[in-house]
C-alpha positions in Angstrom: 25.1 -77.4 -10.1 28.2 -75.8 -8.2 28.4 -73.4 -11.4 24.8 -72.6 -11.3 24.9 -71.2 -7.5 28.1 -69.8 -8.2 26.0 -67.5 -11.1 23.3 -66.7 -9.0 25.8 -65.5 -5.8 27.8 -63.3 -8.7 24.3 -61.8 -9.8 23.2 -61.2 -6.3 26.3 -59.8 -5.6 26.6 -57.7 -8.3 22.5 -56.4 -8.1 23.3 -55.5 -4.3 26.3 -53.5 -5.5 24.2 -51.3 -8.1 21.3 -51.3 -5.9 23.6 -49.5 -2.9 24.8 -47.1 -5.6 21.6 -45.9 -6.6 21.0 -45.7 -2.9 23.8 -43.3 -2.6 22.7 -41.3 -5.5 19.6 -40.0 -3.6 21.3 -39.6 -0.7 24.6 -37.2 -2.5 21.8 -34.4 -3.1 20.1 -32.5 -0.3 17.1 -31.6 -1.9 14.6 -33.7 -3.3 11.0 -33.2 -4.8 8.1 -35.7 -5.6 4.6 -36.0 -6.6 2.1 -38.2 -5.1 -0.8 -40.3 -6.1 -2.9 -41.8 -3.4 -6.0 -42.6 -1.8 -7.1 -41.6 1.8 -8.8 -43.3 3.9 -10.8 -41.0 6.4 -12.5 -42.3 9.7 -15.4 -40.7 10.2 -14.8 -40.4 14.1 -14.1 -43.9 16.0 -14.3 -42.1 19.4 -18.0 -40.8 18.6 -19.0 -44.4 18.3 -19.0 -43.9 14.4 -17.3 -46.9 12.5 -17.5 -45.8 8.7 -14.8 -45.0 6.5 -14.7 -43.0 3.2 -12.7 -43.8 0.9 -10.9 -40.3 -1.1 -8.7 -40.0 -3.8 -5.6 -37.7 -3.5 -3.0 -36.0 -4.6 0.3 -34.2 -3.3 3.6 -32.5 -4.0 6.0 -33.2 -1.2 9.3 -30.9 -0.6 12.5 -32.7 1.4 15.9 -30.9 2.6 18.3 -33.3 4.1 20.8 -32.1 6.2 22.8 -35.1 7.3 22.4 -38.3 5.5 20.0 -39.9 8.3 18.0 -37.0 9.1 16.4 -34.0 7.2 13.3 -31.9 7.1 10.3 -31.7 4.8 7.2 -30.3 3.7 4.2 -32.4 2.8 1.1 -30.8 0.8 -2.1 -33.4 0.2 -5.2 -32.4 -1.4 -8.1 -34.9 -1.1 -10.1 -34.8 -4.5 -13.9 -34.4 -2.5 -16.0 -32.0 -3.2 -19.3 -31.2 -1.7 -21.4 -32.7 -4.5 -18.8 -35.9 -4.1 -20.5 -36.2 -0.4 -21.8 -38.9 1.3 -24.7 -39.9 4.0 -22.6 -42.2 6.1 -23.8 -43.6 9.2 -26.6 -41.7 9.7 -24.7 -38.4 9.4 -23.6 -36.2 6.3 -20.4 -35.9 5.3 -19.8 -32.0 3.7 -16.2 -32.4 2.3 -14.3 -29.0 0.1 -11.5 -30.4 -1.6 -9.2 -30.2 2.0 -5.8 -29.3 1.9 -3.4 -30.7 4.2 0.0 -28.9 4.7 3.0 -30.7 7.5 6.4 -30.2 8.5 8.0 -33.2 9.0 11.3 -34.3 10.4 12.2 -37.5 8.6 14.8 -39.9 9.7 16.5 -42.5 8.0 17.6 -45.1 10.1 18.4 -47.7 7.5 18.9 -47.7 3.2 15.7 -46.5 1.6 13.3 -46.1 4.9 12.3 -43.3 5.8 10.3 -42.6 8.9 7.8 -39.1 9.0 6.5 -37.2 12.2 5.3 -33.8 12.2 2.6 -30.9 12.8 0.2 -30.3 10.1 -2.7 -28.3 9.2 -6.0 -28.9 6.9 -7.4 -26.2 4.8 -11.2 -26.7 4.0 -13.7 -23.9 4.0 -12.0 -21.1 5.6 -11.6 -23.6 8.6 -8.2 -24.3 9.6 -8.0 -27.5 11.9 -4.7 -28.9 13.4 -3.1 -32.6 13.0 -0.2 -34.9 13.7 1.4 -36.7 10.7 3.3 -40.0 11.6 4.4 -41.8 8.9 6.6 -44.3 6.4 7.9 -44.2 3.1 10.4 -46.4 1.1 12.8 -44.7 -1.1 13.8 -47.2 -4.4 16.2 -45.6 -6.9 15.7 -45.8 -10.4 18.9 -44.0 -11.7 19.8 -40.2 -12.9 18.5 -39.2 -9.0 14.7 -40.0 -9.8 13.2 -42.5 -7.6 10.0 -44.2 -6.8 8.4 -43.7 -3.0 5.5 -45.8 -1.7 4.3 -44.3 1.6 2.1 -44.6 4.8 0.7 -41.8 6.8 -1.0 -41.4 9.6 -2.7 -37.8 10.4 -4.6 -37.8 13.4 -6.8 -34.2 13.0 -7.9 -32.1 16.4 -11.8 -32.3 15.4 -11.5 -36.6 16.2 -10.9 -37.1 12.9 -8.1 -39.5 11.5 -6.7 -40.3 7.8 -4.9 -43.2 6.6 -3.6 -42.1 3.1 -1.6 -45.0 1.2 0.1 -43.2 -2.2 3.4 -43.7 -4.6 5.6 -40.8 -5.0 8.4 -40.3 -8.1 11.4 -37.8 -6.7 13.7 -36.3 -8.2 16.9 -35.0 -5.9 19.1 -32.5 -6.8 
């Protein structure tokens, strides 16, 4: 038995050793880049008394500079995969969709190893229309060697038309 927990402390140990050097591997580069798959989640205006939600697949390429090793600045780009003919009656209203764009420029801070939080101004392309937004945000940095990783992530954007987005994706980075 005392050889058995001794084994598993060593393998702890030793998984929590590579594990903080593929933290630190991430972390040595200043610039990373990743592409996400997700799924957003769009409220179709709570505060008009309107409680459905439509579910939208997405996509997005995502841009980081770090400048310090806790805090950094990025770029965020989302499209939601909706078209007009993907459009739904919800609630007694229509919802008219154009494949949106959403564009922020986040400040990300890293308070501890792998999570990263996200807060910045945005904007949403659709239409000719340009609306603004707030992003707020989480993701979750997890190494997987040669400075690629794999990101899951929660965002928050809260749009000026009443109009808020919960988009839940996986993102694989590469730093450099």
């Amino acid at each position: 038995m005392k050889n058995k927990i001794i084994l598993i402390v060593l393998l702890l140990f030793a998984k929590g050793h590579t594990f903080a050097q593929e933290t630190e591997e991430i972390r040595d580069k200043k610039h990373r880049v990743s592409v996400v798959l997700g799924h957003s989640y769009l409220n179709l205006g709570f505060e008009l008394g309107n409680k459905d939600v439509l579910s939208i697949p997405s996509f997005g390429l995502d841009y980081e500079y770090w400048f310090q090793d806790k805090w950094g600045i990025g770029v965020f780009t989302d499209v939601e995969l909706i078209s007009s003919k993907d459009s739904q009656e919800l609630h007694g209203g229509f919802v008219d969709r154009r494949y949106p764009v959403v564009i922020t420029l986040d400040a990300l801070w890293n308070p501890i190893e792998h999570l990263e939080f996200v807060l910045g101004p945005g904007v949403i392309f659709e239409d000719g229309e340009i609306k603004d937004l707030v992003r707020i945000g989480l993701e979750y940095d997890l190494a997987l060697g040669h400075h690629w990783d794999v990101a899951p992530s929660i965002f928050y954007d809260h749009a000026t038309d009443g109009i808020s987005n919960i988009s839940i994706g996986i993102g694989i980075g590469k730093s450099f």
